[in-house]
N, C-alpha and C positions, 0 to 999 in steps of 0.2 A: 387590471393593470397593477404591476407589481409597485410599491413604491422606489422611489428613485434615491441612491444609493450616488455618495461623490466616489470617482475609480480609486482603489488601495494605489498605493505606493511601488513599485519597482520590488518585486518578492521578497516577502517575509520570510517565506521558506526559505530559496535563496540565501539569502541576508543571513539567517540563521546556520544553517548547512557549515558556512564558512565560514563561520564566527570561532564554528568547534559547538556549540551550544548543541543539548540534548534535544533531541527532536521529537514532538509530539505531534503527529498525525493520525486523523483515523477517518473510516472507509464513509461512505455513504453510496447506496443504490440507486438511480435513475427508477422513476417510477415506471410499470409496467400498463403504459396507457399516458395520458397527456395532462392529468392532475399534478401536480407537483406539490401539492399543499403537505403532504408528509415529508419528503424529501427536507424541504424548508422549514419544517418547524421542526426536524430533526438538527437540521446543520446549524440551525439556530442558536441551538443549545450547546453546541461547540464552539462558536464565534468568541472570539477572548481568550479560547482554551487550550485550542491544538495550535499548530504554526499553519495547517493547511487539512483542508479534507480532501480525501481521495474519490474521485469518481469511478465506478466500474465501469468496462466497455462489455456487455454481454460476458459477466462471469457464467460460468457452470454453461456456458452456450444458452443461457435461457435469455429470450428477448425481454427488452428495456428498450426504453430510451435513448438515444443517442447519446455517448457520456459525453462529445464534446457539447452539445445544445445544453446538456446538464450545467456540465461548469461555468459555460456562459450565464446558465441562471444564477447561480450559485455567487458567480462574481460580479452580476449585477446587484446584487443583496449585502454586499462589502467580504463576503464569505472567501478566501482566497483556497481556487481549488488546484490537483493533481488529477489532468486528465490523463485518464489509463487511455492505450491507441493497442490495439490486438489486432493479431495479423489475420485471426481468420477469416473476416467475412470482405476484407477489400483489400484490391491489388494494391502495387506501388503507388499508381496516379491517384486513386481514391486518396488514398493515402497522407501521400505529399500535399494533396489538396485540402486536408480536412490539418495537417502540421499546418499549412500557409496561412489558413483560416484561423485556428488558435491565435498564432500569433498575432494577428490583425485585432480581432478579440481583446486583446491583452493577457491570454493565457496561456501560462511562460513554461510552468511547471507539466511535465509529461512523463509517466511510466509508460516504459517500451515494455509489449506482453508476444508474446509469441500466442496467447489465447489458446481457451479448453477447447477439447474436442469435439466438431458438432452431435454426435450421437449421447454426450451425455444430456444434452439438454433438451427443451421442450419443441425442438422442431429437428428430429433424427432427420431426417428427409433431405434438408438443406441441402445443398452442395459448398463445402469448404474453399476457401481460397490458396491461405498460404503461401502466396505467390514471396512472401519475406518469411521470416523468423526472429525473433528479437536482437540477435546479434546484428543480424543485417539492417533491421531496421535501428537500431542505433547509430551502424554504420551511414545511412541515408539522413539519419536527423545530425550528422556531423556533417555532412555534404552542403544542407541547407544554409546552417548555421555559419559556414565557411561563406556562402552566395551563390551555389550550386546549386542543380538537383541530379536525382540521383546518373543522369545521361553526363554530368559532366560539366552541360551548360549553365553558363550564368542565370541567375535568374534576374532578370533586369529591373523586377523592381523591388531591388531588396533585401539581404539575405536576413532569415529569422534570428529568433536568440531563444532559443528551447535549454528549458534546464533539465536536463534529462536523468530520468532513474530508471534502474531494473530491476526483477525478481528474482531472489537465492533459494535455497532452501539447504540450507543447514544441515538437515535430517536426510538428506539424499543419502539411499545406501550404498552409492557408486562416489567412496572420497574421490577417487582421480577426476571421474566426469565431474566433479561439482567442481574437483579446482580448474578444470581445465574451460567449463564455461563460468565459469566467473573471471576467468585471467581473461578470456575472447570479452568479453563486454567490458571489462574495464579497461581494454585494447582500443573499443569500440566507442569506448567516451560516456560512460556510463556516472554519473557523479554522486546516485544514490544511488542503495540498494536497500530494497524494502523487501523481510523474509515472509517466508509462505508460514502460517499458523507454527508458532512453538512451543512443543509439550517436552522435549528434550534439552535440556539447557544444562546439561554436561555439553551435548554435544553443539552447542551453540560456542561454548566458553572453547571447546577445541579448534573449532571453526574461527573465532576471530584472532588467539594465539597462532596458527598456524597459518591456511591458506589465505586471511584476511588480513594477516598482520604487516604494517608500513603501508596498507593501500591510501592511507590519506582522504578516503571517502567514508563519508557515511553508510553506517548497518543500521536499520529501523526493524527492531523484531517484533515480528506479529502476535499480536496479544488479541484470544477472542476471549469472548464474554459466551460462557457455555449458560445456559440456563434450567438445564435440566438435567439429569440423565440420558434419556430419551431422548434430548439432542445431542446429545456425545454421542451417544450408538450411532445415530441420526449423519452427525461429520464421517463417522467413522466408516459408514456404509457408501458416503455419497459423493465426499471429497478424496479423490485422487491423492495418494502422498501422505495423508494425514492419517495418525493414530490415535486417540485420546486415550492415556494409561486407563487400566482397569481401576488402579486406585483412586484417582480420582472421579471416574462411574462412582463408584461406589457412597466417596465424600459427598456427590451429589443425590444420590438415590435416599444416603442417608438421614441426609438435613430436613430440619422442619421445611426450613426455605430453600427450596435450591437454589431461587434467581441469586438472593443473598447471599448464599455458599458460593454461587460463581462469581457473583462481585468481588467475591474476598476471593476468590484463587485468582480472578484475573488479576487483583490490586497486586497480591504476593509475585504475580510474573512478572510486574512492571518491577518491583522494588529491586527482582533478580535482574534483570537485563539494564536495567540501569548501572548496574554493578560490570555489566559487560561490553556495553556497544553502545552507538551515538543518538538512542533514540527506537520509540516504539510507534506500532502502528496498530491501533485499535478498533478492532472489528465489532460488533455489536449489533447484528442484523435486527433490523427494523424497532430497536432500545438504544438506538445510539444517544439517547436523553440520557441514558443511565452511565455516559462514561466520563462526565466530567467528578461523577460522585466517586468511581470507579479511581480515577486519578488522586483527587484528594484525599482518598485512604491509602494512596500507596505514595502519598505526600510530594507528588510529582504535580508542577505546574511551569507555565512559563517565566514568572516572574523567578524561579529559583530552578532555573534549567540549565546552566551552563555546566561544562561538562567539566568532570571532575576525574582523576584517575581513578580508573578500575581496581577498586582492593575489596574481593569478597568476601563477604561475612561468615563466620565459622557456619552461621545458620542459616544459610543459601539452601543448602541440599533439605533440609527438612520443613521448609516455607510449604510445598505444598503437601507433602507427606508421601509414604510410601506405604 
């Protein structure tokens, strides 16, 4: 039995978001089986450090853990998470019932995914749902919210209070489609938006001067922690969207340390997007120990997070090199 934990407060996250204050979050995976002791002495080491960690729901379609049973652990440990809700593998009703259930929970904080495709992951076979999409499921967590569901009806006991975020991605090679579903979700009630992995941060800085500019909500840019070469090739072959520059391969291939060379290019990403947006989100599969150290070199923490106007350093462009 886990130790017992008095409930956080009414979201930090939350709280933070609208403060205007810089936002630190970062991911953590549901274990693949019913031990949670990594999980937990991973998010451990973030407690104090992010405003919230994010739970995944079946990233890459590879099965875990249920994220929402996740976060409930997570926030019985004082850990305040972001449960991810993905549309592939359960209809509307699943759905609505596993939002009603957070709430009950006391877990407020929710990214809407529209979810990977089941053949990349470890069970091709699956049959997909998709019965939503992320805009529409936005659409249905604003129906709740209001004391609806999504038929219209009341729901009588209660209506929720979901702080709800989406996914962007910046580096989309379709500018109109990126503005045009980012304008549908922020239509949709969308109050964060957390980006997909950033190796582009020209095109990140284009992205929030233009089609992000006056949205009044927070952008959290993805910051991974690469660790090797071999795992650049590695994103590069396996994750959908994603590029990792050759130059930085190479930065990495070169170093004595790579893990260390990647600390330092992810510290130099946070330092960049600081410079640009309300907040980063830090990915660091199965090292997520390594990113409070990871922060502190890029002199980013919560006690000196509030958010500052964006003026970029002459030396933005050559932080990670070319």
């Amino acid at each position: 039995m886990h130790e017992n934990h008095s409930p956080l407060p009414i979201s930090s996250f939350r709280s933070a978001a609208l403060a205007g204050n810089f936002l630190i979050t970062a991911e953590v995976a549901p274990p693949k089986g019913s031990d949670v002791s990594h999980m937990l002495q991973m998010a451990a080491t973030l407690k104090g450090r992010v405003h919230a960690v994010n739970v995944t729901d079946g990233s890459r379609a590879v099965l875990r853990m249920s994220s929402l049973v996740a976060s409930a652990i997570l926030l019985h440990q004082g850990i305040e998470p972001i449960c991810q809700i993905a549309c592939r593998d359960r209809n509307r009703i699943g759905i609505q019932a596993d939002l009603m259930g957070a709430h009950a929970l006391g877990i407020h904080n929710i990214l809407a995914l529209t979810g990977d495709p089941v053949k990349a992951g470890d069970h091709p076979q699956a049959k997909p749902v998709f019965d939503l999409e992320a805009v529409r499921l936005l659409q249905l967590i604003q129906k709740l919210n209001q004391g609806v569901d999504d038929n219209e009806k009341p729901l009588p006991d209660g209506a929720t209070d979901l702080f709800t975020g989406a996914a962007v991605d910046p580096q989309c090679p379709s500018w109109s489609g990126l503005q045009s579903r980012f304008e549908k979700k922020l239509a949709a009630g969308a109050q964060f938006f957390q980006s997909q992995l950033i190796t582009d941060f020209d095109r990140l800085d284009k992205f929030m001067n233009t089609i992000a500019a006056g949205c009044n909500k927070p952008i959290l840019a993805g910051i991974f922690l690469l660790k090797s070469a071999k795992n650049a090739e590695f994103i590069n072959r396996c994750v959908p969207g994603v590029q990792i520059p050759q130059h930085i391969i190479d930065r990495l291939a070169q170093a004595k340390d790579p893990l260390e060379e990647g600390m330092k290019i992810a510290a130099e990403q946070v330092k960049i997007a600081q410079q640009l947006c309300q907040g980063v989100h830090m990915m660091a599969v199965r090292r997520e120990d390594l990113i409070p150290e990871i922060l502190e070199m890029a002199g980013v923490g919560l006690t000196s997070s509030r958010l500052t106007s964006p003026s970029v350093p002459e030396e933005r462009i050559q932080l990670i090199g070319n």
